[in-house]
C-alpha positions, 0 to 999 in steps of 0.5 A, a space after each residue: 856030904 858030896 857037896 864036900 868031896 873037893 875042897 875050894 871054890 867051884 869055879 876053880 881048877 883043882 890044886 890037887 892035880 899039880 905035876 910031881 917031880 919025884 926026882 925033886 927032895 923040895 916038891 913038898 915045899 912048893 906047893 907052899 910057896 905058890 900064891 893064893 888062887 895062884 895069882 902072882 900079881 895083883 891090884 889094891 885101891 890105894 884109898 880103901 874100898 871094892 876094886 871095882 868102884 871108883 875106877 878113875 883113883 889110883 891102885 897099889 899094885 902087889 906081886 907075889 915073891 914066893 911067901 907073901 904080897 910084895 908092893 910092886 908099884 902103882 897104876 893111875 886107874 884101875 885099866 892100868 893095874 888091870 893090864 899090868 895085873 894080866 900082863 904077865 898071862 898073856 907074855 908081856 912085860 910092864 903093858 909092851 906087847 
């Protein structure tokens, strides 16, 4: 059974320990609006397949906007839709630094 205590994956923070407002009435909501994973952006090969094959192919880039994945754009390869992917971790915006 203790393999089962703490729910999601192991190499993940834990969700359960998000800040609460108690001054907030929508605090119980939030938490349903944040994206899976909390990844707020993402990338999808436009053809099909795993993200890491045929890298040189176009991607679908994805961002969350509250309740579901949104199209945001494209990149040319998967280098691109990676920096713009983790972009907005490290402050940048759109690949400026």
């Amino acid at each position: 059974m203790g393999k089962h205590r703490r729910p999601g994956p192991p190499n993940q923070p834990s969700r359960a320990t998000a800040h609460v407002d108690p001054a907030d009435p929508f605090t119980p909501y939030e938490k349903r609006r944040r994206p899976p994973l909390d990844q707020y952006r993402r990338d999808r090969p436009l053809h099909g397949g795993a993200s890491h094959l045929r890298p040189d192919e176009p991607r679908a880039l994805e961002e969350w906007d509250g309740f579901s994945y949104a199209p945001a754009g494209t990149a040319p390869d998967l280098t691109a839709a990676q920096a713009w992917v983790h972009a907005l971790e490290f402050g940048t915006v759109d690949g400026e630094e």
